[in-house]
C-alpha positions as CSV (number, residue, x, y, z in Angstrom):
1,X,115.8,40.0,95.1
2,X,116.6,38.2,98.7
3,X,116.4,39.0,101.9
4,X,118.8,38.6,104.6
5,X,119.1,39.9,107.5
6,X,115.8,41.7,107.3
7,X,117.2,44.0,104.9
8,X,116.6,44.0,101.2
9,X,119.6,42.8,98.7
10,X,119.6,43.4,95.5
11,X,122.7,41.4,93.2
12,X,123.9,43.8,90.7
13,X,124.5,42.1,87.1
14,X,127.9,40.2,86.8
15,X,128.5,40.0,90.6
16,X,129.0,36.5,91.9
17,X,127.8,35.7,95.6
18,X,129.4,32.6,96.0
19,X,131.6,30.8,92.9
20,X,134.0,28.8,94.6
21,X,137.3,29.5,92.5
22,X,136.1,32.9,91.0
23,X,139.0,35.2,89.7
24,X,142.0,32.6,91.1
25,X,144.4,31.3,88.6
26,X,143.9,28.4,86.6
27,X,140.5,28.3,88.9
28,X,142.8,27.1,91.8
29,X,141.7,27.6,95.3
30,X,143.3,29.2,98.1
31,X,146.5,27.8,99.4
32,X,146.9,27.6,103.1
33,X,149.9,29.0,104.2
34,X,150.3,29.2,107.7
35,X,150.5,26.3,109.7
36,X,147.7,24.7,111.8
37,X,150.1,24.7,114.6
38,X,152.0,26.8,116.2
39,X,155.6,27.4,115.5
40,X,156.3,28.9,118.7
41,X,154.3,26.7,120.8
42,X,157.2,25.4,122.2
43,X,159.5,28.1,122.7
44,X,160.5,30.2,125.8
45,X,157.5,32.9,125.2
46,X,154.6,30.5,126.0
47,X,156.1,30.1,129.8
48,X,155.9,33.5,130.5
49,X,152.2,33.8,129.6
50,X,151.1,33.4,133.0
51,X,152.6,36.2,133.3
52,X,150.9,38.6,130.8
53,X,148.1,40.3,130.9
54,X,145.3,39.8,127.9
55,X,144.5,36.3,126.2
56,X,146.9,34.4,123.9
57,X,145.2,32.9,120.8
58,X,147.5,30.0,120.7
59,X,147.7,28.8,116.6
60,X,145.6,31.6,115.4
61,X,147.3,34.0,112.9
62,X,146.2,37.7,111.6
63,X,147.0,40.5,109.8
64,X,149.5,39.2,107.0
65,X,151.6,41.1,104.5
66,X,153.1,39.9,101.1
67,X,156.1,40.8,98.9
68,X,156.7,39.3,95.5
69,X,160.4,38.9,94.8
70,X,161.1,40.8,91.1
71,X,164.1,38.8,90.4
72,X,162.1,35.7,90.6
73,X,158.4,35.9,90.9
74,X,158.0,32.7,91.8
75,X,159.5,33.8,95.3
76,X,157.3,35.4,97.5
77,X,156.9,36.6,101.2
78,X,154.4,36.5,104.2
79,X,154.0,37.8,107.4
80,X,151.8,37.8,110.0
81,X,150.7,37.7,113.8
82,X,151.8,34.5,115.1
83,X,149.7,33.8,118.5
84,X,147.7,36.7,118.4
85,X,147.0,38.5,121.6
86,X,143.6,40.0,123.0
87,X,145.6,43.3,124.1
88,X,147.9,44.1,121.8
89,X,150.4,42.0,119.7
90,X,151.2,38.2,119.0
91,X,153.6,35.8,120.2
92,X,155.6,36.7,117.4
93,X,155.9,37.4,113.5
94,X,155.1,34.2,111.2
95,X,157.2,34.3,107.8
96,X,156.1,32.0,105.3
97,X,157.9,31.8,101.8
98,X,157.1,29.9,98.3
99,X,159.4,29.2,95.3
100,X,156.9,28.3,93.0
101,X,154.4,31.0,92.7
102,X,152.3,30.3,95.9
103,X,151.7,26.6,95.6
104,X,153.4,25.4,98.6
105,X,155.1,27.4,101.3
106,X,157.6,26.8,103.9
107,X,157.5,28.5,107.4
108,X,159.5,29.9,109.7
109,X,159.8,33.1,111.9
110,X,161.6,37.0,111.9
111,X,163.4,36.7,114.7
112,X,162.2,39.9,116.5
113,X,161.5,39.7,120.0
114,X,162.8,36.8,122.5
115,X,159.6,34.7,121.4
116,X,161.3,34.1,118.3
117,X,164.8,33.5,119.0
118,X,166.2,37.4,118.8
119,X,169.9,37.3,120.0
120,X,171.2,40.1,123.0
121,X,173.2,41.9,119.8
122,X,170.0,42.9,117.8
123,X,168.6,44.4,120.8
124,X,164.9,42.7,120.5
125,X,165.5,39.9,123.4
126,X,164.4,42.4,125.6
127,X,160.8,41.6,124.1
128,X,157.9,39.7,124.7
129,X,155.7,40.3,121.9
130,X,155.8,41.3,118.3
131,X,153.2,43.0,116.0
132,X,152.6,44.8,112.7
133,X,154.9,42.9,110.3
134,X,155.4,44.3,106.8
135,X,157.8,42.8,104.3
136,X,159.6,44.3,101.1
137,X,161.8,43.0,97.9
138,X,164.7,45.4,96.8
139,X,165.5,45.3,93.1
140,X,168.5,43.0,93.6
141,X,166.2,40.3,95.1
142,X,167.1,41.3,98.7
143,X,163.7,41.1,101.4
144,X,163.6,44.2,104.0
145,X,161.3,43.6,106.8
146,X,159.7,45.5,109.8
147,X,157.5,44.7,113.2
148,X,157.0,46.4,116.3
149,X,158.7,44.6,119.5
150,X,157.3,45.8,122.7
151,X,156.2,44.7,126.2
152,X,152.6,45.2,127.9
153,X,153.6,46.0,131.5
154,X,155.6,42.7,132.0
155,X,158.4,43.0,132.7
156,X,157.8,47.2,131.6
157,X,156.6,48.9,128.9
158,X,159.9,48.8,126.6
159,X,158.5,48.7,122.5
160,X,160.6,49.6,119.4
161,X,160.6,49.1,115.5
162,X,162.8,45.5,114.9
163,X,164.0,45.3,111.3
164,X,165.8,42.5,109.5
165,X,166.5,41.2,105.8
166,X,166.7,38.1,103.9
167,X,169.3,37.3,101.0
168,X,167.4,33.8,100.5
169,X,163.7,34.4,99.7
170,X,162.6,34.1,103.3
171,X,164.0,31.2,104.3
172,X,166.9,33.0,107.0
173,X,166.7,36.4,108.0
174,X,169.9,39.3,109.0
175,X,170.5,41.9,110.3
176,X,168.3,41.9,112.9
177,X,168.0,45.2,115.3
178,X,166.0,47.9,116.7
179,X,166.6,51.0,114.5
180,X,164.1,53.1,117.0
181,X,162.8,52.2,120.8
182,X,163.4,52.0,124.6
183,X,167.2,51.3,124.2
184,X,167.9,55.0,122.0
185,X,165.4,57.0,124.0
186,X,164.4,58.4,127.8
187,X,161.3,59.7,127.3
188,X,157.6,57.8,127.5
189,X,156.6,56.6,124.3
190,X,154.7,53.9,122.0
191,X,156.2,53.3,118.4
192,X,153.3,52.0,115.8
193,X,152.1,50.8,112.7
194,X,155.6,50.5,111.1
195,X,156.0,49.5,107.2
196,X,158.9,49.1,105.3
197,X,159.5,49.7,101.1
198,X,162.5,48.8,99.1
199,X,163.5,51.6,96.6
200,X,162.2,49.4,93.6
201,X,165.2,50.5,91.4
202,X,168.2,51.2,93.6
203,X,169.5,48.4,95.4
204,X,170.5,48.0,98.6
205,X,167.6,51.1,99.5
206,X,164.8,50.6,101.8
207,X,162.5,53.2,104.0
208,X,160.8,52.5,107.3
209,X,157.9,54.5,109.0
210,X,155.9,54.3,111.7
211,X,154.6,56.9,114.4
212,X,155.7,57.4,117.6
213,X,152.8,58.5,120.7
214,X,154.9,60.8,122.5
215,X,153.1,61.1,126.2
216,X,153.2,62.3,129.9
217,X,153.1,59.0,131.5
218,X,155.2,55.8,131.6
219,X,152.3,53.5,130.5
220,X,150.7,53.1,126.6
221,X,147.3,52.1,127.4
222,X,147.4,55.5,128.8
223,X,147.8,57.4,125.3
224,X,144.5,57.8,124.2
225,X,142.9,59.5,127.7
226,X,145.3,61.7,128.1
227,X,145.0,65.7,127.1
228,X,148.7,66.0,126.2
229,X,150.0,63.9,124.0
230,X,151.8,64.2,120.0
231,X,152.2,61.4,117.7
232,X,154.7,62.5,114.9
233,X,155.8,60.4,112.1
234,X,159.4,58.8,112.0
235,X,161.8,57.5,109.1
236,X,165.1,55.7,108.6
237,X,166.1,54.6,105.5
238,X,168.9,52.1,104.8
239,X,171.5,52.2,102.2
240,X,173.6,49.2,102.5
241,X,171.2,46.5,102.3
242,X,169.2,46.8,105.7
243,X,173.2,46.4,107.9
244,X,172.8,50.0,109.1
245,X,170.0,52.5,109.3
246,X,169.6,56.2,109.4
247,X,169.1,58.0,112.3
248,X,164.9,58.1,113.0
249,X,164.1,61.8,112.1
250,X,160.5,63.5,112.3
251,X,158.7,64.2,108.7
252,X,155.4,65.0,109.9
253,X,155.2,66.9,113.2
254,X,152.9,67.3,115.1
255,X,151.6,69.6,118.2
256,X,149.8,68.0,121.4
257,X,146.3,65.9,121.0
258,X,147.3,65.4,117.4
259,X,149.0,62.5,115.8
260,X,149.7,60.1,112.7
261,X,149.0,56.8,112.0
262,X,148.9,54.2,109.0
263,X,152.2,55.7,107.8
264,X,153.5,54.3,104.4
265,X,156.2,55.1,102.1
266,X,155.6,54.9,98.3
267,X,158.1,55.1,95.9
268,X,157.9,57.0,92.1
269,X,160.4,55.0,90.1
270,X,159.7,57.0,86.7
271,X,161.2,60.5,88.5
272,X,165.1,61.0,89.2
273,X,165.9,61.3,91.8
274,X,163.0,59.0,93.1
275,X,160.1,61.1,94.7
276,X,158.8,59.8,98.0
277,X,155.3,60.0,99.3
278,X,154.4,59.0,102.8
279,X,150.6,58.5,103.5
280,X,149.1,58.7,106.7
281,X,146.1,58.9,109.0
282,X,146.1,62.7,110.0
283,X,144.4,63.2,113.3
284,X,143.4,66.7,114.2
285,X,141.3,68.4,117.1
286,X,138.4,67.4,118.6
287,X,139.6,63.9,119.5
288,X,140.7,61.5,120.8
289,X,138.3,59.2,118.5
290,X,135.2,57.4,120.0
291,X,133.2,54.7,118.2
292,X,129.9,56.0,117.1
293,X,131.0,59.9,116.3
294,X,132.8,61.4,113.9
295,X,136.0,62.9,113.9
296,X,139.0,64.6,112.2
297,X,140.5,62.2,110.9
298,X,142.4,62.3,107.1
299,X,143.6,60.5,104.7
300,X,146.8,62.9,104.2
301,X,150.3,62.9,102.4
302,X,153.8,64.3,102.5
303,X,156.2,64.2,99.7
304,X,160.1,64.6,99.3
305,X,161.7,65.0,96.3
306,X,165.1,64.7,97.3
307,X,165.4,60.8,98.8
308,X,163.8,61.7,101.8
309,X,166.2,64.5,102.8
310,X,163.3,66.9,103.0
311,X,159.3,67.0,103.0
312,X,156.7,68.9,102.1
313,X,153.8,69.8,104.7
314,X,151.2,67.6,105.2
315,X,148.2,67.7,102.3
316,X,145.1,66.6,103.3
317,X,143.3,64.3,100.1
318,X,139.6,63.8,102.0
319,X,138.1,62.9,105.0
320,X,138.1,59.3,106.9
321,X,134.8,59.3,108.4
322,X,135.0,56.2,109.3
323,X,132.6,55.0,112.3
324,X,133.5,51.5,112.2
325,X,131.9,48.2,111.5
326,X,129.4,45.7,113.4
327,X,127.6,42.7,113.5
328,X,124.2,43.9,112.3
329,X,122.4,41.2,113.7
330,X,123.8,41.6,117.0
331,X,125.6,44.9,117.3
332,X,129.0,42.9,117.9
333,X,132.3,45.0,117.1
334,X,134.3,43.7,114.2
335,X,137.8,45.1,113.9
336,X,138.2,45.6,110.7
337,X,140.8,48.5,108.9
338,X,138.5,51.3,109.5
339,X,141.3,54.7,110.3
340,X,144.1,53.4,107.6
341,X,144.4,53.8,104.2
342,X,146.1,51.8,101.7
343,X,148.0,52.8,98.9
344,X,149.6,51.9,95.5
345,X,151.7,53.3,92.3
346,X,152.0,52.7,88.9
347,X,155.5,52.5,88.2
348,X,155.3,53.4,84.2
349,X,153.4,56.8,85.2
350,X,153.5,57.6,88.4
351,X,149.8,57.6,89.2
352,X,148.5,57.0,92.9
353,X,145.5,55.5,93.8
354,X,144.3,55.5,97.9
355,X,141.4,53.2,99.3
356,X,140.2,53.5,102.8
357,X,136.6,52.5,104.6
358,X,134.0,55.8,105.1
359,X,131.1,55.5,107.0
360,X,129.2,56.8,103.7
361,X,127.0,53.4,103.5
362,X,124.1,55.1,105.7
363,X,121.2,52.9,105.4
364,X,117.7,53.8,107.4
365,X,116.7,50.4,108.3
366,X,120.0,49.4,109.7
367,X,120.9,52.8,111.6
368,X,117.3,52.1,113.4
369,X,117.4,48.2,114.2
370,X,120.6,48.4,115.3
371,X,121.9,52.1,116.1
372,X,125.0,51.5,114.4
373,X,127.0,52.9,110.9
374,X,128.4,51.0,109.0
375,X,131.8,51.5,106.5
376,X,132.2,50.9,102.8
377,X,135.2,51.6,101.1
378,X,136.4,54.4,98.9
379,X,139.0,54.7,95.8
380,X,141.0,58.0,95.0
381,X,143.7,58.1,92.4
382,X,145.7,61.2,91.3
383,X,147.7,61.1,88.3
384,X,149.9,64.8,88.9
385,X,151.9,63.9,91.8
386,X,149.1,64.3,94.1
387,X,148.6,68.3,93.5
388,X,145.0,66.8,92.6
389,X,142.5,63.9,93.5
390,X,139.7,62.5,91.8
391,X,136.5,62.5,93.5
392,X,136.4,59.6,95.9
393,X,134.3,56.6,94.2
394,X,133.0,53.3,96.4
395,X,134.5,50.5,95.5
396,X,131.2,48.1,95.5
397,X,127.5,49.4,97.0
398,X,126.1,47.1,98.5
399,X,121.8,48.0,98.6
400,X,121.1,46.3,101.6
401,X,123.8,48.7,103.3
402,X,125.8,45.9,105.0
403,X,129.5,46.5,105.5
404,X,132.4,46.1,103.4
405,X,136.0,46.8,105.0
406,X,139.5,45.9,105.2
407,X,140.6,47.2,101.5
408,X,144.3,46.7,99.7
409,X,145.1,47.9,96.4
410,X,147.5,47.1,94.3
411,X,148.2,48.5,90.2
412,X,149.5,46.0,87.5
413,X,149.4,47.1,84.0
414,X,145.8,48.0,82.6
415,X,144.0,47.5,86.4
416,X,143.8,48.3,89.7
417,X,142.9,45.7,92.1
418,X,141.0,46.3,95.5
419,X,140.1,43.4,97.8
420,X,137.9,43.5,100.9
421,X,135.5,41.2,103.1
422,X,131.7,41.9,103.4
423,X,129.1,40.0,104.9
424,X,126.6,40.3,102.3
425,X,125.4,36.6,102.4
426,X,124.4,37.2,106.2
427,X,120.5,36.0,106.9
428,X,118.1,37.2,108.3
429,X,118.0,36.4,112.3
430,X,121.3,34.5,112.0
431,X,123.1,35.4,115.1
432,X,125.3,32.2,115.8
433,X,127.4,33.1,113.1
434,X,128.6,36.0,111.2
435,X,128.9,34.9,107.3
436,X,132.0,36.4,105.9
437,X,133.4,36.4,102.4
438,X,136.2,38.0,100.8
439,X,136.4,39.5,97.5
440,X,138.7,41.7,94.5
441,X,137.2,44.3,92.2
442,X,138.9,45.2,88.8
443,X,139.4,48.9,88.0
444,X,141.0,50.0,84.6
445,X,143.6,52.4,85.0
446,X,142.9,54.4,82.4
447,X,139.3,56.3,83.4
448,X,139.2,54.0,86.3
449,X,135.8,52.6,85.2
450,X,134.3,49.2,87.2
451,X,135.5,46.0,85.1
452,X,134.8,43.3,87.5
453,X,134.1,41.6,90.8
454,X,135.7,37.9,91.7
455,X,134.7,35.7,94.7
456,X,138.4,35.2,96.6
457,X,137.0,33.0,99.7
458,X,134.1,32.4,101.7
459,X,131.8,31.9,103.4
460,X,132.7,31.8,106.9
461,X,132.7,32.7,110.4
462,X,134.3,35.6,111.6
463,X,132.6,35.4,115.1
464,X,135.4,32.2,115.4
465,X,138.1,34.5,114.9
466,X,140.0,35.6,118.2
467,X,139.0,39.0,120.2
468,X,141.2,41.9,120.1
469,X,138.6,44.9,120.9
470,X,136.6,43.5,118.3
471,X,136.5,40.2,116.2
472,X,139.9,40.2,114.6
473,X,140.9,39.2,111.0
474,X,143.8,41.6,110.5
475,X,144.0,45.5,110.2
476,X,145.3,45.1,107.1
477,X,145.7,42.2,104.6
478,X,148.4,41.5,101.6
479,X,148.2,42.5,98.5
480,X,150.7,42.9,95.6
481,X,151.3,42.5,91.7
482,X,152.6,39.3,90.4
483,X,153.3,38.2,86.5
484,X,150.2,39.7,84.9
485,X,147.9,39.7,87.8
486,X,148.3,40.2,91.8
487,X,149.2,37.9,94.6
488,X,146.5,38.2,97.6
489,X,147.5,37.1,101.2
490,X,144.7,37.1,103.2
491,X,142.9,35.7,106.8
492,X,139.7,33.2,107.2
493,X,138.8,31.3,110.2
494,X,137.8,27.6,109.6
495,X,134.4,28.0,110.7
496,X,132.9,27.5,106.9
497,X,129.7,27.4,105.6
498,X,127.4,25.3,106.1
499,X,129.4,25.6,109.7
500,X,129.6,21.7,110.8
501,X,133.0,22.2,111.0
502,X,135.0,21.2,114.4
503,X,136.4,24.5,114.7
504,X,133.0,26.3,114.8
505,X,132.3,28.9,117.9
506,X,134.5,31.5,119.8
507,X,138.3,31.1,119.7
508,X,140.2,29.3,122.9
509,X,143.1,29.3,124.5
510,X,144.1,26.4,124.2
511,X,145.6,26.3,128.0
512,X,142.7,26.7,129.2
513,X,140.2,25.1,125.8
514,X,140.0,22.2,123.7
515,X,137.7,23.9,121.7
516,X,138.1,25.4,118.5
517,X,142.4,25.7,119.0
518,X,142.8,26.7,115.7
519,X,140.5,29.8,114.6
520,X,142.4,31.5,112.4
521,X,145.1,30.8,109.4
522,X,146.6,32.7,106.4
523,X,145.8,32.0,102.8
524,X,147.3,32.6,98.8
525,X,145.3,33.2,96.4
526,X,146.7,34.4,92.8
527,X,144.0,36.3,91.4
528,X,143.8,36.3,87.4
């Protein structure tokens, strides 16, 4: 037994705290992929942030995505926020790509939004930032990727969903446009969380979703105070390789004060033609959602059977419950994935498996020190199509009831693969720093029975990451098979322990900051 934090842990048998190494290939480390500097540093965008509002994170990077080319798994794909902002969005999406399984990676950027070199034809000059990038292979080797483009007030409040597609690995990107936004629309609205999947057996296919916050006023920031307001989901699919794309059609409606978000297509490869499920965050009355109460919010699906022609009504699988996650030293807000799930298949069967973070972890001696809950993260799978769930299982208990959050999943062969970050190897009366580590657990697929836990990365400092309402790693991370095990994209800061490091203490801008310029870059691990 040790205590941290003033709170009792106990280290369950075959769990390691800190093994540098653990669970990667060959016993590798973690690769960095982005770059310590900026790619857009130099571009148009960083002269008009004088005239923004928020804080640019110059060089830091959050929130990646990852695709695994299955022509050549040696090719893969990142994403993420490039130049991230403290109110919404990034300077742009980073793209990183490898050709020899993660090792080394080159960089460049999706060229979305006027930051990144979008051209008048696609549409996306008309925008100053990016956010939200997701990134998908087609059979045929072909990448489809998505991101929201959007403004904050300067010069308006113009936002859209940018696609493009690579025929290269990563290393150019066409077919560039808005399939959704300001330019195809007159009423007030704010597309979101976007993501795009390649039909993994029909080439030249790929769906993209997002919802769109349909409200009475001209300005976003508006949405969530307002008593009339609808957030429907949206899809387009494409079926010429990403050059043109269906018209954006509703497939989960929904009436004022109510709303989707998190939406994600998955395909079921073993059923002709292939089913479709799109997963979302279902938000019903009373809300809108404040931190510390709970609300009605669901982890929910809808299903088509025909290619996305038609859907089924939405079918709730369990409750979010999700309260958010802290700094239980201090009461700081982390932002962490708490309100989406994530979701995976297993192409041979057809089997689903959902994790999201519940504010089940409820622990007396932190709800009283510190007034706060604090989320762990749950597992669901359903092997009939979703007509039935299993009962919802956390993922790894931690006794001293300190958070974990941010889960992926992914399903290759004989296990299912969650990662997450915790801050279990937090001390007591340690408030400088906020110890953070990230992890996998192994699930077997067949009675989905605990196999292991594997140290990914850690620790280090998430109070050194940059601010965006809350501490900010990413609402979501990457996470995909690869050969016989999975390919893990994830965020750190380079605050590490024993935290002597230069880059140690809250993110700058560097306009304004010569300390700590760098808080936050992507990493590759391959985990075995």
């Amino acid at each position: 037994m040790v205590r941290k934090a003033g709170f009792v842990f106990a280290v369950a048998s075959g769990v390691v705290l800190i093994a540098s190494g653990t669970g990667l290939a060959q016993g590798t480390s973690p690769v960095q992929v982005s770059s310590s500097s900026s790619p857009l540093a130099s571009t148009a965008c960083t002269s008009t942030d004088a005239g923004q509002s928020g804080k640019n994170y110059l060089n830091s990077t959050v929130e990646p995505q990852i695709a695994v080319n299955p022509k050549d798994t040696r090719n893969m794909i990142g994403m993420w926020h490039q130049d991230r902002w403290s109110n919404g969005g990034a300077h742009g999406i980073g793209v990183g790509y490898s050709t020899n399984g993660g090792n080394t990676w080159n960089e460049t950027t999706l060229p979305a939004d006027a930051c990144s070199g979008a051209t008048k034809d696609s549409k996306l000059d008309i925008y100053l930032r990016n956010s939200d990038p997701w990134v998908s292979f087609g059979p045929d080797g072909t990448a489809y990727a998505s991101a929201l483009a959007f403004n904050l007030g300067v010069p308006n409040w113009d936002n859209a969903v940018a696609v493009a597609t690579s025929t290269d690995g990563g290393a150019h990107w066409n077919n560039a446009q808005a399939i959704v936004g300001s330019a195809f629309t007159q009423f007030a609205q704010s597309t979101d969380k976007n993501s795009t999947t390649a039909d993994p057996l029909t080439a030249g296919t790929a769906y993209t979703v997002w919802d769109t916050l349909i409200n009475p006023t001209d300005q976003p920031d508006d949405n969530p105070h307002t008593q009339s307001y609808t957030g429907p989901a949206y899809f387009s699919m494409t079926m010429n390789g990403g050059v043109d794309w269906t018209p954006a059609k509703i497939i989960i409606n929904t009436p004022q004060r109510q709303q989707t978000i998190g939406n994600i297509i998955l395909v079921d490869p073993s059923t002709k033609p292939h089913t479709l499920y799109d997963f979302t965050n279902l938000i019903t009355p009373p809300n809108t959602p404040f931190r510390g109460t709970r609300t009605t919010q669901s982890v929910a699906f809808v299903k088509s059977t025909d290619g996305g022609m038609t859907w089924t009504a939405p079918q709730v699988i369990a409750p979010f419950n999700s309260l958010g996650v802290h700094d239980p030293n201090t009461g700081q807000l982390l932002r962490v994935g708490d309100g989406l799930e994530e979701v995976a298949i297993d192409p041979s069967s057809g089997k689903l498996y959902a994790v999201w973070e519940s504010s089940t972890n409820y622990n007396k001696s932190v709800k009283q020190s510190t007034g706060l809950w604090d989320d762990e993260i749950l597992l669901t799978s359903s092997k009939d199509g979703g007509a039935h769930w299993t009962t919802p299982t956390v993922v790894h208990h931690l006794d001293s009831g300190l958070p974990t959050y941010t889960p992926m999943v992914a399903v290759n062969g004989e296990r299912v693969a969650v990662t997450y970050y915790d801050n279990r190897n937090l001390e007591q009366g340690q408030t400088a720093v906020l110890p953070t580590d990230y992890w996998v657990s192994y699930f077997s697929t067949s009675d989905g029975t605990f196999l292991k836990e594997d140290h990914i990365a850690g620790s280090f400092d998430q109070l050194s990451a940059p601010f965006a309402r809350g501490f900010f790693l990413g609402d979501y991370e990457g996470l995909q098979p690869s050969g016989s095990g999975f390919a893990a994209l994830f965020v750190k800061t380079h605050c590490d322990a024993p935290y002597k490091s230069t880059f140690c203490g809250p993110a700058s801008n560097t306009v304004t900051s010569s300390s700590n310029t760098n808080p936050t870059d992507v990493f590759f691990a391959a985990l075995s």
